[in-house]
GURO-893654 format. One record per residue (C-alpha): residue in three letters; residue number from 0; x negated, z, y negated. Coordinates in steps of 0.5 Angstrom, whole numbers, plus 500, padded with zeros to 3 digits. Each point is the difference from the previous one (the first is absolute). Layout:
BEGIN
@aa->ala i->NUM east->X up->Z north->Y $
...
end
This chain:
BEGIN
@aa->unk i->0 east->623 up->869 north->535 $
@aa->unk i->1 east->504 up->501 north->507 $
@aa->unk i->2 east->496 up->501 north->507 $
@aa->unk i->3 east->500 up->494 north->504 $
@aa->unk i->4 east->498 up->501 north->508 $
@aa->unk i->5 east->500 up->498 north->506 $
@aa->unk i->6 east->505 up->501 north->506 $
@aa->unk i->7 east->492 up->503 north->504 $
@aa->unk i->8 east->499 up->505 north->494 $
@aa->unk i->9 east->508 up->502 north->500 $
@aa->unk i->10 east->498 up->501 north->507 $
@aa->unk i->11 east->495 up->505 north->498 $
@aa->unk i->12 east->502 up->504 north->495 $
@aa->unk i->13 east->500 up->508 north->503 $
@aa->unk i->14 east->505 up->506 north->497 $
@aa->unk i->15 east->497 up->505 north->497 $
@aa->unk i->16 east->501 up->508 north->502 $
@aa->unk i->17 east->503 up->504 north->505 $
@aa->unk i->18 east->503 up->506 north->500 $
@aa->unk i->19 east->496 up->504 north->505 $
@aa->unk i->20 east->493 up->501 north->503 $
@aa->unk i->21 east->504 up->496 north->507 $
@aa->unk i->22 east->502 up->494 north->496 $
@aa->unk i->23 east->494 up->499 north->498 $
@aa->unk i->24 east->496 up->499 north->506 $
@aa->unk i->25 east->505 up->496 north->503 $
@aa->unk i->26 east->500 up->496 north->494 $
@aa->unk i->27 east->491 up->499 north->501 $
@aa->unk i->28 east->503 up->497 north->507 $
@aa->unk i->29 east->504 up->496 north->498 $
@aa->unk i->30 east->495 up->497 north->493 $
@aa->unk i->31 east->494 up->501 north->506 $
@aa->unk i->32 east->497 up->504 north->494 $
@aa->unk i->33 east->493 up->502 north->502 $
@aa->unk i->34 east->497 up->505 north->494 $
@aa->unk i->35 east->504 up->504 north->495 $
@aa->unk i->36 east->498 up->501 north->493 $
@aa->unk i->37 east->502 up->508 north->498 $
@aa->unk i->38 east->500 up->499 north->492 $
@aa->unk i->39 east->502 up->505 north->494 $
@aa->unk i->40 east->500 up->498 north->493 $
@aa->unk i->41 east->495 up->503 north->495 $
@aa->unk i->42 east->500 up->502 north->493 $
@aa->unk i->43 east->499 up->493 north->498 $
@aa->unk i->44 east->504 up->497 north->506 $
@aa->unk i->45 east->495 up->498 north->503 $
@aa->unk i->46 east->501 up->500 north->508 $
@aa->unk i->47 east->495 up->505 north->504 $
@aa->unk i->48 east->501 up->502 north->507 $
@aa->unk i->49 east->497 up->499 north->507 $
@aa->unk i->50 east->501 up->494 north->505 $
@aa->unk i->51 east->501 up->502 north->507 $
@aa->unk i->52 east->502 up->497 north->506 $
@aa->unk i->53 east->507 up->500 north->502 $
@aa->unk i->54 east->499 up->505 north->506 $
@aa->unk i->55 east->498 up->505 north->496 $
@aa->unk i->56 east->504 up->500 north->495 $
@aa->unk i->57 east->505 up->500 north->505 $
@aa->unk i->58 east->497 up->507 north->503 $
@aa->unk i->59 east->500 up->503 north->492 $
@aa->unk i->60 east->503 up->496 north->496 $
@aa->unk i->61 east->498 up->505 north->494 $
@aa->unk i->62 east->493 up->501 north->497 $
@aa->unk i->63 east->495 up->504 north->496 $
@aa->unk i->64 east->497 up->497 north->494 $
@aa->unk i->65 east->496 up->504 north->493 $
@aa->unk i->66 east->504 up->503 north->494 $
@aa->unk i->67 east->495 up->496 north->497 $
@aa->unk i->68 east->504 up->493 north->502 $
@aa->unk i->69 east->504 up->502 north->494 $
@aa->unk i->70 east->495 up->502 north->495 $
@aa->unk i->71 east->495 up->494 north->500 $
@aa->unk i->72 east->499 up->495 north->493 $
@aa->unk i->73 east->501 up->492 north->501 $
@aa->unk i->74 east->493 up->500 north->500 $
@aa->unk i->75 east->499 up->505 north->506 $
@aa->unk i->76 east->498 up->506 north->497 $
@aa->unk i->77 east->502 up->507 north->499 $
@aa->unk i->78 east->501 up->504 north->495 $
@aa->unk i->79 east->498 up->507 north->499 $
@aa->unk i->80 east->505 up->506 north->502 $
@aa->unk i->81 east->502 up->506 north->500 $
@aa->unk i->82 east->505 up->505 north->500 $
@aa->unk i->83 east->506 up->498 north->503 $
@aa->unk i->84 east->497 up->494 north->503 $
@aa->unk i->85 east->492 up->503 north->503 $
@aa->unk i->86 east->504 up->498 north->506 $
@aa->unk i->87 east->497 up->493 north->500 $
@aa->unk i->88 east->493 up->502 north->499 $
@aa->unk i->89 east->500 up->502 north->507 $
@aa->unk i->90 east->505 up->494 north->504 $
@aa->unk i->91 east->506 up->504 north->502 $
@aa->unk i->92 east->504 up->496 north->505 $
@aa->unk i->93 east->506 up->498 north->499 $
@aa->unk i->94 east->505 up->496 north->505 $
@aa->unk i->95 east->502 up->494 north->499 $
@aa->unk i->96 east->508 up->499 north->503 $
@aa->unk i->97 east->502 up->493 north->502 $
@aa->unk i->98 east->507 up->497 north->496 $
@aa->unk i->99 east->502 up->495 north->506 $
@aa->unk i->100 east->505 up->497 north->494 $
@aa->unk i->101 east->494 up->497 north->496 $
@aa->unk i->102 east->498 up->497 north->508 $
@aa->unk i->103 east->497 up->492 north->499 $
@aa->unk i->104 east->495 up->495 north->503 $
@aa->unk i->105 east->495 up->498 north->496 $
@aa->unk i->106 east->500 up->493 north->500 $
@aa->unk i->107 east->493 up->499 north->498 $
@aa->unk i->108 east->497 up->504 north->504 $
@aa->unk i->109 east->496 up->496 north->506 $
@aa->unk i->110 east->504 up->504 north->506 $
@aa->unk i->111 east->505 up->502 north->501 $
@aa->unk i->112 east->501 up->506 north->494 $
@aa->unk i->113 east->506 up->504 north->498 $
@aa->unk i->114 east->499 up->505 north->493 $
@aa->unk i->115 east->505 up->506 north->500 $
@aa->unk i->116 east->499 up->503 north->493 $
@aa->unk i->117 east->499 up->508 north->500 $
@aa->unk i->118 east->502 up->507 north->497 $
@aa->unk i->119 east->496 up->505 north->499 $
@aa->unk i->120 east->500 up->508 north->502 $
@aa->unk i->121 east->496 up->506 north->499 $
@aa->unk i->122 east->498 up->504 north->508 $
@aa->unk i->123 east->506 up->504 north->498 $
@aa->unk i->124 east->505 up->495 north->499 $
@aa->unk i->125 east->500 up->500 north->493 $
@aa->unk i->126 east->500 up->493 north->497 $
@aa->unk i->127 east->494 up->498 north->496 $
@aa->unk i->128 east->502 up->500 north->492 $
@aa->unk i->129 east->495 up->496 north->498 $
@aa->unk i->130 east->501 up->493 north->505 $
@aa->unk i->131 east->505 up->495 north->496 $
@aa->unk i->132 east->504 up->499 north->505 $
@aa->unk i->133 east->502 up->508 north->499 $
@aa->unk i->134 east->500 up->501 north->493 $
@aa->unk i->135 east->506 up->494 north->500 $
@aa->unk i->136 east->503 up->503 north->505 $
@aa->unk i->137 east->501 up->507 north->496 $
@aa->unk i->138 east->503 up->495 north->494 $
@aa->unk i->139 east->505 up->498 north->505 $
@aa->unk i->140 east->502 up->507 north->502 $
@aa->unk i->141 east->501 up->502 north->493 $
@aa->unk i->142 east->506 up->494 north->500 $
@aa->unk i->143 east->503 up->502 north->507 $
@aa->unk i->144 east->500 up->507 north->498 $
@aa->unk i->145 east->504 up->497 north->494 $
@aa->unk i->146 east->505 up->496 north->505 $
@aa->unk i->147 east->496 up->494 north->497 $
@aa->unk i->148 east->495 up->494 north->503 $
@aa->unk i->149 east->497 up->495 north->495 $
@aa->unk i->150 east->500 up->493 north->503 $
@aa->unk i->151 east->493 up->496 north->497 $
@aa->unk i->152 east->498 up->493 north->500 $
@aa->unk i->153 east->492 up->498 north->498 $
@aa->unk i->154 east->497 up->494 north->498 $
@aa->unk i->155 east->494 up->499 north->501 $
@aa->unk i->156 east->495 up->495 north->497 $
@aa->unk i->157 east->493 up->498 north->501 $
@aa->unk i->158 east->495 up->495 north->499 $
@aa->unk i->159 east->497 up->495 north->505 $
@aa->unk i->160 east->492 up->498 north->498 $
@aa->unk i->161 east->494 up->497 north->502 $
@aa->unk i->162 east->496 up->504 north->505 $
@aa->unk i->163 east->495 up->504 north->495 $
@aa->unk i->164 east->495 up->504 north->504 $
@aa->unk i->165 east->496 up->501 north->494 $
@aa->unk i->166 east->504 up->506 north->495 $
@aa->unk i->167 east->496 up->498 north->494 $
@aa->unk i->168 east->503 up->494 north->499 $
@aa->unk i->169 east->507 up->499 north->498 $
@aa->unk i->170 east->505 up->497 north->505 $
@aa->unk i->171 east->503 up->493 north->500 $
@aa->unk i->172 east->506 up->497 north->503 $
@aa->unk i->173 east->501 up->497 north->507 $
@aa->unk i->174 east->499 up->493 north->502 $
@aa->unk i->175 east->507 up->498 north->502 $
@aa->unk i->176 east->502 up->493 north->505 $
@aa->unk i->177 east->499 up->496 north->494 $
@aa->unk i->178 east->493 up->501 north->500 $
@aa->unk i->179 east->500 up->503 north->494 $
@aa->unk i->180 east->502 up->507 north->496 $
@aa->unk i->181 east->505 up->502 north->495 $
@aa->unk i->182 east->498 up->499 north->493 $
@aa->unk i->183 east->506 up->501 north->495 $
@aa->unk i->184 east->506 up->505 north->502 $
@aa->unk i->185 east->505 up->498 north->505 $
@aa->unk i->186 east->505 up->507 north->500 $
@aa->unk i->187 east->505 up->498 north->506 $
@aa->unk i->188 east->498 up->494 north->501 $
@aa->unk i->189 east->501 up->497 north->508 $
@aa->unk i->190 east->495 up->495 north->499 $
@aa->unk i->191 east->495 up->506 north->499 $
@aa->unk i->192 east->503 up->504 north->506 $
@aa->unk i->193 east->499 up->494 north->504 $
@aa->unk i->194 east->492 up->499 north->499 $
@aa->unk i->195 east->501 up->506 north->504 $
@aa->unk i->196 east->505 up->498 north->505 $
@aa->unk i->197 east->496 up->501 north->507 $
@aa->unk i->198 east->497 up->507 north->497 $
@aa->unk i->199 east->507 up->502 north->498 $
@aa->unk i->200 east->503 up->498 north->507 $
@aa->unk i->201 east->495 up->505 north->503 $
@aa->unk i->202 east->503 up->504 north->496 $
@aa->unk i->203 east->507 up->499 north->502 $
@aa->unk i->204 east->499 up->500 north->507 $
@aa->unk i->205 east->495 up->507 north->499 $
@aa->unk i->206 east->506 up->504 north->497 $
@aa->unk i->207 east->505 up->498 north->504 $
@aa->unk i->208 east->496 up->502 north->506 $
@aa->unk i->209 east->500 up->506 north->497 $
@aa->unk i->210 east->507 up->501 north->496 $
@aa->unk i->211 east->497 up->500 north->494 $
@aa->unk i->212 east->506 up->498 north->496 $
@aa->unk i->213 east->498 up->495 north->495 $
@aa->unk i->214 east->507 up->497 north->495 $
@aa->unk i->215 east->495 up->495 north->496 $
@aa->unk i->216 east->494 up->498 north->498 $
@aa->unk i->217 east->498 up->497 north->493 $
@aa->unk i->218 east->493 up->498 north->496 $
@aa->unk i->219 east->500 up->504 north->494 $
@aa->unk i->220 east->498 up->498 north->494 $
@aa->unk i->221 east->491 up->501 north->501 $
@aa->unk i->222 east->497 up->495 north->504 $
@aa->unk i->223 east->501 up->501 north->506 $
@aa->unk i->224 east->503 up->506 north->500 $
@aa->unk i->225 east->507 up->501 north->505 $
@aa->unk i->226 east->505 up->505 north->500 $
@aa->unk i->227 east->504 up->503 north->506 $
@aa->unk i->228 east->506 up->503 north->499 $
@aa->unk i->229 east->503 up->505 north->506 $
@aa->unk i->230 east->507 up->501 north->501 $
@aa->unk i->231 east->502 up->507 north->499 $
@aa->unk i->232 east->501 up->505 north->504 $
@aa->unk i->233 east->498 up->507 north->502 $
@aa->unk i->234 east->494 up->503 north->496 $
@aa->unk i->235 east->495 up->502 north->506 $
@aa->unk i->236 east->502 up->494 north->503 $
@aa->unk i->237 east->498 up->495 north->495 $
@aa->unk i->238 east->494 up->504 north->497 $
@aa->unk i->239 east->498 up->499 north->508 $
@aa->unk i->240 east->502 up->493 north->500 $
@aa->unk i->241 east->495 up->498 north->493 $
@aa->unk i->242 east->494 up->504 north->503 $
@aa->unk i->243 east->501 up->495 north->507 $
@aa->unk i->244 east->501 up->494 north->495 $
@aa->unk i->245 east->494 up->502 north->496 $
@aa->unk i->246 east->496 up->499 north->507 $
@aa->unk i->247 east->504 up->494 north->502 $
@aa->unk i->248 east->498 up->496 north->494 $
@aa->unk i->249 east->492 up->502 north->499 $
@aa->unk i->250 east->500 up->499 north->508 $
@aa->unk i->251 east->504 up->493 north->499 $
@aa->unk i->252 east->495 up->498 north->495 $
@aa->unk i->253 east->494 up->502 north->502 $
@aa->unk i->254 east->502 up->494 north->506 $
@aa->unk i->255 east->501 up->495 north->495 $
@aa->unk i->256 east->493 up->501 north->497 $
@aa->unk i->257 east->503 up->503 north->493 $
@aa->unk i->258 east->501 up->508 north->498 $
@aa->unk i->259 east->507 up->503 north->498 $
@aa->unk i->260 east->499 up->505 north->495 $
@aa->unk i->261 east->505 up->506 north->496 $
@aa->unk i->262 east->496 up->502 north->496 $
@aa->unk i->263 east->503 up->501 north->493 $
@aa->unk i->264 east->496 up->496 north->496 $
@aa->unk i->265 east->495 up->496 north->505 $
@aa->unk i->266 east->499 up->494 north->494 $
@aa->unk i->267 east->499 up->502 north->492 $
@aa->unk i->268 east->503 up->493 north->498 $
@aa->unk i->269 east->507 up->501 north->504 $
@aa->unk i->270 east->505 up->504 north->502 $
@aa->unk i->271 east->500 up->506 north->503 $
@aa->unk i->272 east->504 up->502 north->506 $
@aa->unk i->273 east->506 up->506 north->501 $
@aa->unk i->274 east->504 up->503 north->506 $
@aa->unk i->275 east->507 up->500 north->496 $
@aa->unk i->276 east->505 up->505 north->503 $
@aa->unk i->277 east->506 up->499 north->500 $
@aa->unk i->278 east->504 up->507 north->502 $
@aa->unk i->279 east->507 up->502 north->500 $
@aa->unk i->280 east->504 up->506 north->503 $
@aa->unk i->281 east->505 up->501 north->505 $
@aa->unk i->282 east->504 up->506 north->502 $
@aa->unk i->283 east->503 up->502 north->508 $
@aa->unk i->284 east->504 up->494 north->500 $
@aa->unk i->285 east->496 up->495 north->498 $
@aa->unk i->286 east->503 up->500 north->491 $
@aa->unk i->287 east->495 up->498 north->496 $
@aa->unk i->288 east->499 up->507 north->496 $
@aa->unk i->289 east->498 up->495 north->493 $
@aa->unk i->290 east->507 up->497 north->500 $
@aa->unk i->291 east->507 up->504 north->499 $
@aa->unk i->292 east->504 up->498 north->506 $
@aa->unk i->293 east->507 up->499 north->498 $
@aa->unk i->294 east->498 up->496 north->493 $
@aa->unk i->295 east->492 up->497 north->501 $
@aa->unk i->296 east->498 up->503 north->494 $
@aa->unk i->297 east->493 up->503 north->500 $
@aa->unk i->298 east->499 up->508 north->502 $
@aa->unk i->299 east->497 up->506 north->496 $
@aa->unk i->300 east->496 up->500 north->506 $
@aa->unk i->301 east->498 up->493 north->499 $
@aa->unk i->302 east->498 up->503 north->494 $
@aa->unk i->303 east->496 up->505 north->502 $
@aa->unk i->304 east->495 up->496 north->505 $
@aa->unk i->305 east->498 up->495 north->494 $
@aa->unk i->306 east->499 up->506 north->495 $
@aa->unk i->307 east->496 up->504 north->506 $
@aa->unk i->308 east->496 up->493 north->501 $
@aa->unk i->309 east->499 up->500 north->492 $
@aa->unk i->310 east->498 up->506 north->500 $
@aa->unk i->311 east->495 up->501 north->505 $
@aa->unk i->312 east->497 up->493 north->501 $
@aa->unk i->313 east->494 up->502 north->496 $
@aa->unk i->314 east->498 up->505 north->504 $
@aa->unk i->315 east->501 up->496 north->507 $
@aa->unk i->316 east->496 up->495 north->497 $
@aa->unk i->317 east->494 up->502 north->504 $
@aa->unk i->318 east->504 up->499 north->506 $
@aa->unk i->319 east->503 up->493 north->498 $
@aa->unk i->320 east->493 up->498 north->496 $
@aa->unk i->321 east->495 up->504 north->505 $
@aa->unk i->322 east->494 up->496 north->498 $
@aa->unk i->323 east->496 up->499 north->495 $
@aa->unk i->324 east->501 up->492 north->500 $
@aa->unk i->325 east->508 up->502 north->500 $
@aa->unk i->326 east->499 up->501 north->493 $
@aa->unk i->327 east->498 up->493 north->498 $
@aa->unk i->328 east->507 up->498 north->501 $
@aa->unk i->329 east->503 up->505 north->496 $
@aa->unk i->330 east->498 up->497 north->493 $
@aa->unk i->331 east->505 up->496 north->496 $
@aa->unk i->332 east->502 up->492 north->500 $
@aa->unk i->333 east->497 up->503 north->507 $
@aa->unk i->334 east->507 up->496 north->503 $
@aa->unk i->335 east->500 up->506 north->503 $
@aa->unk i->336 east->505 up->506 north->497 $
@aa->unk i->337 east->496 up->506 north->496 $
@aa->unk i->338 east->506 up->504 north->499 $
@aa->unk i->339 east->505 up->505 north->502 $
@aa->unk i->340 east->506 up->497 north->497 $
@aa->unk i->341 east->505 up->497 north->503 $
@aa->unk i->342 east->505 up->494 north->500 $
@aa->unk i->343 east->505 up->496 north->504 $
@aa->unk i->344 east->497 up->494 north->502 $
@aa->unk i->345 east->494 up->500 north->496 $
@aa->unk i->346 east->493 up->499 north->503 $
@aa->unk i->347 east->497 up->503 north->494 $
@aa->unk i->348 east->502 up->507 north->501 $
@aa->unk i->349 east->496 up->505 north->506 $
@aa->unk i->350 east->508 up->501 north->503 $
@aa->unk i->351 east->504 up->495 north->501 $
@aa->unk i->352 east->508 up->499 north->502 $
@aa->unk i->353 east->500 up->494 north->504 $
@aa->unk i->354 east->507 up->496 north->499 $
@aa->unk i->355 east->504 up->502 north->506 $
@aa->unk i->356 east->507 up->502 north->502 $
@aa->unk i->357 east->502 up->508 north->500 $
@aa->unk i->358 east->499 up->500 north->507 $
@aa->unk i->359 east->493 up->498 north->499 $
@aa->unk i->360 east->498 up->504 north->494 $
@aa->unk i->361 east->492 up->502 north->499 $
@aa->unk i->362 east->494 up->502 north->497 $
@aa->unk i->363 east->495 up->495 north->500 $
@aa->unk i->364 east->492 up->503 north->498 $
@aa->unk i->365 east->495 up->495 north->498 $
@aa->unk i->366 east->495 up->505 north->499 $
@aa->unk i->367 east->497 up->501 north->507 $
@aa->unk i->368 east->493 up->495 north->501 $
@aa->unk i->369 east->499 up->497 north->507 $
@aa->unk i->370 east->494 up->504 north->502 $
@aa->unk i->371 east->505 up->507 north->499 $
@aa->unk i->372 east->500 up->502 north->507 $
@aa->unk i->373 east->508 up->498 north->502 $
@aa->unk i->374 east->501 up->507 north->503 $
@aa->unk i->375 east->499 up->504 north->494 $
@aa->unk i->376 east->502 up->496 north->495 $
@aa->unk i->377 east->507 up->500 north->502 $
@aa->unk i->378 east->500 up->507 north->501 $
@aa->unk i->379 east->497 up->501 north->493 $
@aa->unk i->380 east->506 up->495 north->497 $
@aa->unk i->381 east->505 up->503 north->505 $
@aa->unk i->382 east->498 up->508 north->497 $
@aa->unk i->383 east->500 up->497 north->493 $
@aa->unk i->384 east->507 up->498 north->501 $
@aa->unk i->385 east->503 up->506 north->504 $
@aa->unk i->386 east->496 up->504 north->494 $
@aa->unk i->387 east->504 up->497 north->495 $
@aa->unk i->388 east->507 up->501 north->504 $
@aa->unk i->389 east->499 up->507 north->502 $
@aa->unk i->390 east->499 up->502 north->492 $
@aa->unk i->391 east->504 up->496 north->498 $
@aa->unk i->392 east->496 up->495 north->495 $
@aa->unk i->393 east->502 up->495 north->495 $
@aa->unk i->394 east->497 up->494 north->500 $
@aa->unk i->395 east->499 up->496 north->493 $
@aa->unk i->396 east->505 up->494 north->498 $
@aa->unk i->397 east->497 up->494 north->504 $
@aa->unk i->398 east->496 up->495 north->497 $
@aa->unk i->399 east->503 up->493 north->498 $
@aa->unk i->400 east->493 up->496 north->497 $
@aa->unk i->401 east->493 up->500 north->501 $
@aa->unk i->402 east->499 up->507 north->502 $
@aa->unk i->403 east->492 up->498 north->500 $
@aa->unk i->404 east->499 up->502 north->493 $
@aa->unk i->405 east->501 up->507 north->500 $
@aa->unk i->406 east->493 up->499 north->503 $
@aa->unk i->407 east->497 up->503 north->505 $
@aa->unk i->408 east->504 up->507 north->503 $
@aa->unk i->409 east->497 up->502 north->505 $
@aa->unk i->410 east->492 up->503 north->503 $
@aa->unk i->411 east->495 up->494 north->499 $
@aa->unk i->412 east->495 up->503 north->505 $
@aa->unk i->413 east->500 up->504 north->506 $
@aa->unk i->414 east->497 up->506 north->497 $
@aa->unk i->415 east->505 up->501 north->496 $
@aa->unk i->416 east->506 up->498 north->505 $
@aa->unk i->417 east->496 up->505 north->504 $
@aa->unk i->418 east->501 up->506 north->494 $
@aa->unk i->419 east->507 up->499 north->499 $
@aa->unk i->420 east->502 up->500 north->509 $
@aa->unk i->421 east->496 up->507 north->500 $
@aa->unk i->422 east->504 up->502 north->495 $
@aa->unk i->423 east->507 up->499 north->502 $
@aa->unk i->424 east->502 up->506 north->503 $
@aa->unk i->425 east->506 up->497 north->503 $
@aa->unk i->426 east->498 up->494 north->502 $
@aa->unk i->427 east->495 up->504 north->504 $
@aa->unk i->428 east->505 up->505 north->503 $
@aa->unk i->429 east->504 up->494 north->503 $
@aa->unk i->430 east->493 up->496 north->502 $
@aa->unk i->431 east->497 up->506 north->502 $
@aa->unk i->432 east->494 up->504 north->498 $
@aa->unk i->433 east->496 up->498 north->505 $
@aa->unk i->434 east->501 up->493 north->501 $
@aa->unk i->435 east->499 up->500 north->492 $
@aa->unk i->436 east->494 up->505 north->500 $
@aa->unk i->437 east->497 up->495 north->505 $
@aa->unk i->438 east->502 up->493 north->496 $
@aa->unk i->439 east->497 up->503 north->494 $
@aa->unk i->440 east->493 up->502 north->502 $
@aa->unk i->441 east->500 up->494 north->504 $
@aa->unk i->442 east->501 up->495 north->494 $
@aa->unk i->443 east->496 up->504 north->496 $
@aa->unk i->444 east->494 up->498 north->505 $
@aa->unk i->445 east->501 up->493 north->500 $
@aa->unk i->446 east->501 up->500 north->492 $
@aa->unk i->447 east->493 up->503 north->500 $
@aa->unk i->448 east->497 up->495 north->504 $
@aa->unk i->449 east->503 up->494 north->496 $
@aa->unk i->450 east->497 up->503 north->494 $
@aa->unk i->451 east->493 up->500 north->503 $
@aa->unk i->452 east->501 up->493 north->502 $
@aa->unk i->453 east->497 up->496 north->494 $
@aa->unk i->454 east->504 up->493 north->499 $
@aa->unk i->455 east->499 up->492 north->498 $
@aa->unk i->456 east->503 up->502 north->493 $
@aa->unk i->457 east->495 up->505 north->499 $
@aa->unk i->458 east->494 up->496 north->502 $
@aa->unk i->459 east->503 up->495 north->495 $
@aa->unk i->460 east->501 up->503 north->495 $
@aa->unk i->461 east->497 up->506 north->499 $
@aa->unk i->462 east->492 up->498 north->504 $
@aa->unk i->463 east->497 up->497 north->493 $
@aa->unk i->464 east->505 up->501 north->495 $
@aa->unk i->465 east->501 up->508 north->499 $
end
């Protein structure tokens, strides 16, 4: 489905970022932007941060929030800490620094409203290794030291539901133009993307606005179930990009009267719903390090990353399936892949290789669920990746057939993901100790509260049969 607007909303689209704290204020001027909104993505990628005025931001453009923006669970609780992070106990500050590259309206927003999405440091000037922002960032440098720089590109996808303010019940789909909601599967079906056609053009318009670069939009095969795929570009920039996408979509249905949800597994009887990363590597020049430059053929390094993603995607696991409900997609004639196997152009493996010309050689990983925070799966996908090269690994032979029927080959709880992430040492060293000591104790205390929530299934089965 292509966007279809308006000469009047062509007319309003805004550019997004600036190089400078100069460019910016001039750039509030021109848009008659009234107040800012100064975000930072947190473990989670969920947005926090402060709205201010844009004369004071002006006036200090940097700002001070707790450590423990980093350290607080999805259900709004904090863990227990000690040692190396007692700091948060005790709500040291730390400063916020604008990136004016990420500068955006906020098209939803009743005034005029821009966001600017932030990095995070200690008084010192240290960056702080527990915000995901950083933790790519490290990933990242590791390449640049190497002459190398990853190029990505996430699909994204997600459902549309009816609104549910009750969580015991389960969710249904949306009533689309017909007046009626989908009843059997309709995977790309234009028809069913057309049910939705004004939410969609609020989509559209909202992205542009924002220079969020959609290249297409499909309906999956679940019920009212979409897909955003991404054009590819530079890793931080498009982690920033889903994480703005991700609000544009669950603000943009909100106005249509029907929730947008990531969640890996919202409904038991359909499919669940990934972030594929597609991720290739080129060198100073811009040559796809994944082909041979004179003869096209795959390199040892090309080799090396899918081995790396082969050998470590179990212990990354608890990044790119960081909630308990991830692991309902990992199950087997799930539709989704469940193993660490690889193949071209085979959906069934965890890694595909696209069909694609040298030039264009890449990685595919399926594994990654569409709640994993956008910043932190591609850092983890990324590290596995330069592991595998740096140690020079070597992938098993690409797979053919079914690759589902080896079974199931990778962690199906986030407990036991949990064990094998703490556990990979040099998975932790380029992550960083921090950053994975607080991701650990953090989801450790969201399973905790999950095993004290007592569910349907239980009070069904268990109430008077046991």
């Amino acid at each position: 489905m292509k966007p279809k607007h308006n000469k009047a909303k062509r007319e309003t689209t805004l550019n997004r970022g600036v190089s400078s704290l100069e460019e910016a204020q001039a750039w509030f001027a021109r848009q008659s932007i009234e107040e800012i909104e100064c975000v930072v993505p947190d473990l989670a990628g969920v947005a926090r941060g402060k709205i201010m005025p844009v004369r004071k931001f002006l006036g200090t453009p940097s700002m001070n929030l707790p450590l423990a923006v980093f350290y607080q669970t999805i259900t709004g609780d904090f863990p227990e800490f000690e040692g190396a992070v007692s700091a948060v106990q005790s709500d040291t500050d730390i400063f916020l620094t604008p990136d004016f590259a990420t500068l955006a309206a906020v098209p939803w927003a009743q005034d005029p409203t821009a966001q600017v999405i932030h990095d995070a440091f200690h008084p010192d000037g240290r960056p702080v290794e527990e915000a995901p922002r950083q933790v790519l960032r490290r990933v990242l440098a590791l390449y640049a030291e190497k002459g190398w720089a990853p190029i990505v590109a996430p699909e994204i996808e997600f459902y549309l539901v009816d609104k549910n303010t009750d969580p015991d019940y389960p969710l249904k789909p949306p009533i689309g133009r017909s007046g009626r909601p989908e009843t059997g599967r309709q995977g790309y079906s234009i028809s069913a993307v057309n049910e939705f056609d004004a939410l969609f053009e609020d989509m559209y318009e909202y992205s542009e606005r924002q220079g969020l670069e959609i290249d297409t939009l499909i309906h999956e095969s679940g019920v009212a179930q979409m897909e955003i795929n991404l054009r590819h570009g530079n890793p931080l920039e498009l982690a920033d990009q889903v994480f703005m996408f991700k609000r544009t979509i669950r603000e943009v249905a909100l106005e249509h009267e029907i929730y947008a949800t990531f969640m890996a597994k919202p409904m038991a009887s359909e499919p669940g719903s990934a972030m594929h990363i597609h991720q290739s590597i080129v060198d100073k020049d811009g040559q796809n390090l994944f082909s041979h430059r004179k003869s096209g053929e795959e390199t040892a390094l090309f080799h090396g990353f899918i081995a790396g993603q082969q050998t470590y995607l179990p212990a990354i696991m608890a990044i790119l399936a960081p909630y308990v409900n991830s692991y309902r997609r990992i199950a087997r004639d799930s539709g989704a892949p469940v193993n660490t196997q690889w193949g071209y152009d085979n959906r069934t493996c965890g890694l595909r290789v696209p069909p694609s010309d040298p030039a264009n050689r890449r990685l595919e990983n399926r594994i990654p669920s569409s709640d994993a925070n956008p910043y932190l799966a591609i850092a983890a996908s990324l590290a596995a990746g330069y592991l595998g090269m740096t140690q020079g690994l070597t992938p098993s032979a690409p797979v053919d057939t079914d690759a589902s029927v080896a079974g199931v080959q990778l962690p199906r709880s986030l407990s036991e993901s949990l064990k094998l992430f703490e556990q990979c040492e040099p998975l932790v060293e380029i992550l960083g100790p921090i950053f994975c000591q607080a991701y650990d104790r953090v989801k450790q205390a969201e399973y905790e509260t999950f095993m004290r929530t007592i569910s349907p299934w239980e009070r069904e089965f268990l109430l008077l049969n046991v």
